[in-house]
C-alpha positions as CSV (number, residue, x, y, z in Angstrom):
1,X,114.6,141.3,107.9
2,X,114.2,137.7,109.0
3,X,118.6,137.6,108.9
4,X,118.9,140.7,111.3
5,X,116.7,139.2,113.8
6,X,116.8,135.3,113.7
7,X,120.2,134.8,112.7
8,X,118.6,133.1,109.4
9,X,121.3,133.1,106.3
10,X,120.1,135.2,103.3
11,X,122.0,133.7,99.9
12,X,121.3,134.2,96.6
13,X,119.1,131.8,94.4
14,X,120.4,129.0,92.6
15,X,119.3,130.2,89.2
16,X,118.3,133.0,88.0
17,X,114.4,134.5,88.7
18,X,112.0,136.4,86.5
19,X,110.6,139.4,88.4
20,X,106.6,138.6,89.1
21,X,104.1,141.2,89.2
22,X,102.4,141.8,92.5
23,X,99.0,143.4,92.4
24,X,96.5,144.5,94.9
25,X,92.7,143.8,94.2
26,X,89.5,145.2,95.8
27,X,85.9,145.6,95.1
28,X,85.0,148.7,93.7
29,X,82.9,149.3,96.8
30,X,86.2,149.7,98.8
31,X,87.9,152.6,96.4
32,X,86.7,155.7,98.8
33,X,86.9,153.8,102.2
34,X,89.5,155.7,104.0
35,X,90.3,152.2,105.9
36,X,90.8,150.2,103.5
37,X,92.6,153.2,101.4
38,X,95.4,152.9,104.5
39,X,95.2,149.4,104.4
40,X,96.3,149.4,100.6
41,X,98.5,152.0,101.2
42,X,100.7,150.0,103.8
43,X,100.4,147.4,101.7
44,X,102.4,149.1,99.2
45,X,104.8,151.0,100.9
46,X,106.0,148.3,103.1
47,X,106.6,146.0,99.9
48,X,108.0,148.7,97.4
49,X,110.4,148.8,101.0
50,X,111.3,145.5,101.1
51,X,111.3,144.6,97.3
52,X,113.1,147.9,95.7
53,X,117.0,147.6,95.8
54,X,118.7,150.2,98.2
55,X,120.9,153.3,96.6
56,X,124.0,154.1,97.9
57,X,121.9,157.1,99.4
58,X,119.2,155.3,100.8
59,X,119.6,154.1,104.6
60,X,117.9,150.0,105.1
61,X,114.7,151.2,107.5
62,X,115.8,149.7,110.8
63,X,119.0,152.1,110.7
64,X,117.2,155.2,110.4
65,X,117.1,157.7,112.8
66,X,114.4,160.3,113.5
67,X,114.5,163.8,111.8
């Protein structure tokens, strides 16, 4: 993201990294809010997006075209 727009280098790590488990958290209060339902929702869309490695199929988001 940050390489297509600023010009920043993207390399790989040094060393090899252990995968670390992400979680979302909310009060039980929150589970039929249809706010914060959208909220969480974005929330994981946009990461699963940036954190699960393209197919050969799959098109990065900013070069997608509308259907």
């Amino acid at each position: 993201m940050l390489v297509a727009r600023g010009g920043v280098a993207e390399l790989p790590p040094p060393l090899p990294l252990a995968e670390v488990p992400l979680y979302l958290l909310w009060h039980q209060r929150y589970d039929n809010d249809h706010a914060h339902t959208w909220l969480r929702d974005l929330a994981t869309e946009t990461l699963q997006a940036l954190f699960t490695p393209p197919t050969t199929t799959q098109q990065p988001l900013t070069n997608r075209t509308k259907q």
